[in-house]
N, C-alpha and C positions, 0 to 999 in steps of 0.2 A: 607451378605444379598443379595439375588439375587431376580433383578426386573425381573416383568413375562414379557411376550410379547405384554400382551393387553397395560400395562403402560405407554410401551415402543412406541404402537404405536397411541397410545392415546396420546403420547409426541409429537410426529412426527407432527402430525393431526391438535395439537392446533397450529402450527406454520401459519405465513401464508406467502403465494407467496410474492416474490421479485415483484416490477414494474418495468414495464421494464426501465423505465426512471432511475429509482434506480440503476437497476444491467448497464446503460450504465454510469453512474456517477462510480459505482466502477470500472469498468474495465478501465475507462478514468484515475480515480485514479492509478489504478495499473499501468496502461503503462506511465505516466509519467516519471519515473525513468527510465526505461528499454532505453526509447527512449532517455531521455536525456543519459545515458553510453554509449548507441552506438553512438553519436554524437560524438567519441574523436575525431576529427580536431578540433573542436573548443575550448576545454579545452587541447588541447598536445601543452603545451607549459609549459617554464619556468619562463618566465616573466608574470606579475606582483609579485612579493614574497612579503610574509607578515611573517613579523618576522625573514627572515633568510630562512622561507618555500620556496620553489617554487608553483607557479602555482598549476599545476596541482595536489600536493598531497594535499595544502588546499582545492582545486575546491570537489577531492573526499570525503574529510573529512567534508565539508560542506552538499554536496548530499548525505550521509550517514545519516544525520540527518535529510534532505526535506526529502528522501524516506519513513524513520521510521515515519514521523510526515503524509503522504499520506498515508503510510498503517495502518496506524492507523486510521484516519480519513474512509479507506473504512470499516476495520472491523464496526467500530461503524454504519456505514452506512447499514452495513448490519444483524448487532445483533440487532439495532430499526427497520430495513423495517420487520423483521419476528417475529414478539413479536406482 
């Protein structure tokens, strides 16, 4: 089944603009993560250990889950500001 062009931008059209307030909440969102990985001095270390782990592998095994749980929070941020 192939949609025509008008449908397609008749799809487009009903979407509506990001505010800007919005699109600086997601990008806040998004660099979060970035900023805190390039921060290794303050996670390159070995101590404290949890469970036998060191530091630094729980630190990223932690931020792996903030990061997923912020870009999730932007998407939604931005599939409700355009709807």
């Amino acid at each position: 089944m192939l949609i025509s062009k008008e449908r397609v931008v008749g799809l487009a059209s009903e979407r509506r603009a990001l505010s800007p307030a919005r699109k600086a909440a997601i990008a806040v969102l998004l660099l979060i993560p970035f900023a805190i990985y390039l921060a290794l001095p303050t996670y390159d270390r070995a101590q404290p250990e949890l469970l036998g782990v060191p530091f630094f592998w729980w630190y990223q095994t932690v931020m792996l889950a903030v990061a997923a749980v912020l870009f999730f929070v932007a998407a939604y941020l931005w599939e409700s500001g355009s709807r």
